[in-house]
C-alpha positions as CSV (number, residue, x, y, z in Angstrom):
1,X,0.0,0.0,0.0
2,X,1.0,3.3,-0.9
3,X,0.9,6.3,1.5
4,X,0.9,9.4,0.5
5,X,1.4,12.3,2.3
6,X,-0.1,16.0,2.7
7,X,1.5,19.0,3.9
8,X,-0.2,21.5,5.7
9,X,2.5,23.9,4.9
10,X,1.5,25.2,1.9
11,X,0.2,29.1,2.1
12,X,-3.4,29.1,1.6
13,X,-3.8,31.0,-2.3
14,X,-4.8,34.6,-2.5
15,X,-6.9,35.4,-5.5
16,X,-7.5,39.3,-5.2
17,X,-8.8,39.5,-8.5
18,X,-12.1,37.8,-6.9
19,X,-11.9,39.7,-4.1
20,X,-11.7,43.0,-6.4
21,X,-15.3,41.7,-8.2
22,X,-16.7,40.8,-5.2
23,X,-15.8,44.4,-3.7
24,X,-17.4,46.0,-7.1
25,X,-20.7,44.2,-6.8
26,X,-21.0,45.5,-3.2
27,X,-20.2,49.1,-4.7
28,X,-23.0,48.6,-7.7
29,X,-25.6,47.2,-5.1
30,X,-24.7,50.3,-2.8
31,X,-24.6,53.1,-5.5
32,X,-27.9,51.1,-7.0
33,X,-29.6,51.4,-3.3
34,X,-28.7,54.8,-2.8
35,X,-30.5,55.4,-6.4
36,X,-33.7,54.4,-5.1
37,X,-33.9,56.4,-1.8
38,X,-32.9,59.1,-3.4
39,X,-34.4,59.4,-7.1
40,X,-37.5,56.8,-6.5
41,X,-38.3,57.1,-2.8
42,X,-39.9,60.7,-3.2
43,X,-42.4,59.4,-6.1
44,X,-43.0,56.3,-4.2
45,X,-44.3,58.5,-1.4
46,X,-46.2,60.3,-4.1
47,X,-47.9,57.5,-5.7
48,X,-48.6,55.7,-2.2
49,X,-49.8,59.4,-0.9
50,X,-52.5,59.7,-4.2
51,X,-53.6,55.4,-3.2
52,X,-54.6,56.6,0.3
53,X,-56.3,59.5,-0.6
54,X,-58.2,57.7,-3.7
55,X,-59.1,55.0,-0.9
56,X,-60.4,57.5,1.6
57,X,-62.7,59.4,-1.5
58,X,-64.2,55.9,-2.2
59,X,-64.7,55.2,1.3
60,X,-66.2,58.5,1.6
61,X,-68.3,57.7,-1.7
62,X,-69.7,54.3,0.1
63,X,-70.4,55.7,3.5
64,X,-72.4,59.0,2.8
65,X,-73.7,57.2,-0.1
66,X,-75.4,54.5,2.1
67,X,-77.1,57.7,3.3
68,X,-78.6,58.9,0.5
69,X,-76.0,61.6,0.0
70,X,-74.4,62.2,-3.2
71,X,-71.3,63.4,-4.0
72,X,-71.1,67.6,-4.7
73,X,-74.1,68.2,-2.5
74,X,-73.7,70.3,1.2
75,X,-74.7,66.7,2.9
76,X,-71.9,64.7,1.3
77,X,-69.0,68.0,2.2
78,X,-70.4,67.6,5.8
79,X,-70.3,63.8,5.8
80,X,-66.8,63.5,4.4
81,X,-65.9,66.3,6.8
82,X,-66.7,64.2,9.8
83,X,-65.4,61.5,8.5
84,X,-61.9,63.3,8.4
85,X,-62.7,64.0,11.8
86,X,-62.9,60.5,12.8
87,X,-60.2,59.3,10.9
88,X,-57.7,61.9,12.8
89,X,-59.1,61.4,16.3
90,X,-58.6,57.6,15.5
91,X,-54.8,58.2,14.6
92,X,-54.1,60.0,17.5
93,X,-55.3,57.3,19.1
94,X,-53.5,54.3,17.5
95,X,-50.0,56.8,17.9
96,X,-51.1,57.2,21.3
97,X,-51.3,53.2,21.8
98,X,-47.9,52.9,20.0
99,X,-46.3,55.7,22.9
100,X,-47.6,54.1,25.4
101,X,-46.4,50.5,24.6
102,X,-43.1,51.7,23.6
């Protein structure tokens, strides 16, 4: 039987040149997450900012309308007024909550 024999001796190899790609695809995911925040977070905002207010018009549109009051009359204004109301009294309440349990 044949033996053969390792050494352990040997330097481990270096290869910078993957370290060097590696350390570029960190810098293109950075500079490409920076991008993002930066150039699409404000029209994100936007475009979630015009969903919410769409929802709260239809919701608006469903509730008074259950009523019998149709959009453009005084009736509807003062039902979608309170509404608002609600709405803000009920998120000071829920950041109120989210104080208090912090």
């Amino acid at each position: 039987m044949t033996r053969i024999e390792t050494s352990s001796t040997l330097p481990a190899r270096r290869c910078p040149g993957r370290a060097i790609a590696f350390a570029a695809v960190g810098a293109v995911l950075a500079a490409f997450g920076i991008y993002q925040i930066v150039v699409s977070g404000p029209a994100l905002r936007a475009a979630a900012e015009q969903r919410l207010q769409q929802t709260i018009a239809e919701e608006d549109r469903a509730f008074c309308g259950k009523f019998g009051m149709r959009e453009g009359t005084s009736e509807f204004a003062s039902c979608s007024h309170e509404l608002a109301v609600i709405r803000a009294n009920q998120t000071r309440r829920t950041e109120g909550d989210a104080q208090g349990l912090l």
